[in-house]
C-alpha positions as CSV (number, residue, x, y, z in Angstrom):
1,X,10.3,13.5,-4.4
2,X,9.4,14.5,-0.7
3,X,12.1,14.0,2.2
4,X,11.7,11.8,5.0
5,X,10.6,15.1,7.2
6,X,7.9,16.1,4.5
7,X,6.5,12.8,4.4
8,X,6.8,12.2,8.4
9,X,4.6,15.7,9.1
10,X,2.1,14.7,6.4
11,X,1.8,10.9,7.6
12,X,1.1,12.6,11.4
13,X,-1.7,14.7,10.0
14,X,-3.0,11.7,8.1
15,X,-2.8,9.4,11.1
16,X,-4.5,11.9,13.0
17,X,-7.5,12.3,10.5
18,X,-7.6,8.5,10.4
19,X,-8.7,8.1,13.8
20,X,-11.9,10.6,12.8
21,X,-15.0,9.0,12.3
22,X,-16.0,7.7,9.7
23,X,-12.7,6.8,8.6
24,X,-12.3,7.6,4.6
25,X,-10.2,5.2,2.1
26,X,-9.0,8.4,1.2
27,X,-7.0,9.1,3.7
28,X,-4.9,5.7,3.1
29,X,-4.7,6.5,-0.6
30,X,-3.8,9.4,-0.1
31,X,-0.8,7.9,2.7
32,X,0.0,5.8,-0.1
33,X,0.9,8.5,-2.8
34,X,3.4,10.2,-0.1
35,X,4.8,7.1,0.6
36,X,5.3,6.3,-3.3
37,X,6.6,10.1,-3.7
38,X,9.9,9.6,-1.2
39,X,12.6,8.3,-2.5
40,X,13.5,7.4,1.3
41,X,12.5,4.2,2.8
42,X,9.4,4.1,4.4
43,X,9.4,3.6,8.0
44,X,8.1,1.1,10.5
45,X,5.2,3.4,11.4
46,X,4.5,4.3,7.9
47,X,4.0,0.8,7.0
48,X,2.1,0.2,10.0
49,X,-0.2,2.6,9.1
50,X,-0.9,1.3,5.5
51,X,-1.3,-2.1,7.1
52,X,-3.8,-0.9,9.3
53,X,-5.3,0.8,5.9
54,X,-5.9,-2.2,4.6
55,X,-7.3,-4.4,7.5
56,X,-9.8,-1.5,7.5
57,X,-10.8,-1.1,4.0
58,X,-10.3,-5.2,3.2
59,X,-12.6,-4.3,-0.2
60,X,-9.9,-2.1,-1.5
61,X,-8.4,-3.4,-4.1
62,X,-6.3,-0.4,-4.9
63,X,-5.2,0.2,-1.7
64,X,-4.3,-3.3,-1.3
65,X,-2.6,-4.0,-4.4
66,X,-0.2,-0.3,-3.6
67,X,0.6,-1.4,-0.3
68,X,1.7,-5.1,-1.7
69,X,4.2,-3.1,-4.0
70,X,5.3,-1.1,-1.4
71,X,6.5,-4.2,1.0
72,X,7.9,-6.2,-2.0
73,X,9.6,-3.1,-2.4
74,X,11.3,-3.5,1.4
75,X,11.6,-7.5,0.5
76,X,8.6,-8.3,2.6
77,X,7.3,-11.0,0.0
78,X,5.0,-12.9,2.6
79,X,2.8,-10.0,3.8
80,X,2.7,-9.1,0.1
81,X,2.0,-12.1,-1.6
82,X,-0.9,-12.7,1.4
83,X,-2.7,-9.0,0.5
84,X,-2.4,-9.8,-3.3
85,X,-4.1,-13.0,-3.0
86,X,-6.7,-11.5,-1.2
87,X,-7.2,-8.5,-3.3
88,X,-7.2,-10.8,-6.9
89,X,-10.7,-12.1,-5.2
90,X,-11.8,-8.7,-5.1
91,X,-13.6,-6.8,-7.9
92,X,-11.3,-4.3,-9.9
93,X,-10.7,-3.0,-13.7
94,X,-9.0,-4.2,-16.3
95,X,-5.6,-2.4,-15.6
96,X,-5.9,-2.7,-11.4
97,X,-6.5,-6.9,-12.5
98,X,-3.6,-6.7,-14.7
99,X,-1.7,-5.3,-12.1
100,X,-2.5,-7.7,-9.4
101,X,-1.9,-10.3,-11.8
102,X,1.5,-8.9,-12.2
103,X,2.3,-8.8,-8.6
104,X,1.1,-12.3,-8.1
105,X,3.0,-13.9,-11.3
106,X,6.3,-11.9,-9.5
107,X,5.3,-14.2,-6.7
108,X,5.8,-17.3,-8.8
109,X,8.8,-16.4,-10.4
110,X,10.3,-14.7,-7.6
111,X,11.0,-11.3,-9.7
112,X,11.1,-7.6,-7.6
113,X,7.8,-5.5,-9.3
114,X,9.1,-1.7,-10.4
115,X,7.7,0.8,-7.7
């Protein structure tokens, strides 16, 4: 697991490389795996960022679906549950589906997803 300092100096240069043109999905995904490697909460800038991730990149399932989990993860169900139902119109495999559909039935039922 990385510490809050490892993940703050890798977010910078990620930020940094997100404000390149043309911005790459990569760069978020690749935000995404730091933020899912910390075992600290991930801040207000961090999150930021992702969001801003996934207004850019709207057709990214993945990214999308990760970032959902992430904020349920921090109990913010509404800006979850309002990226999942967007990303379930999207197209995706079979196990990024399943996922979504997971996400979205934890929505119903009011359950916490595993990170």
């Amino acid at each position: 697991k990385l510490t809050s300092g490892q993940v703050s100096s890798v977010l910078e240069l990620l930020n940094t490389a997100a404000t390149q043109s043309p911005q790459l999905l990569e760069t978020y995904l690749l935000a995404l795996k730091v933020c899912e490697d910390t075992s600290d909460t991930p801040q207000p800038d961090d999150i930021a960022f992702l969001m801003r991730g996934v207004k850019a990149f709207p057709r990214s399932a993945e990214l999308a679906c990760r970032t959902a989990k992430i904020l349920m993860s921090l109990g913010r169900r509404d800006e979850a549950a309002t990226i999942v139902d967007n990303a379930t119109r999207l197209p995706a495999n079979g196990a990024l589906q399943s996922e979504l559909a997971k996400l979205q039935s934890e929505f119903v039922h009011g359950g916490e997803p595993s990170r």
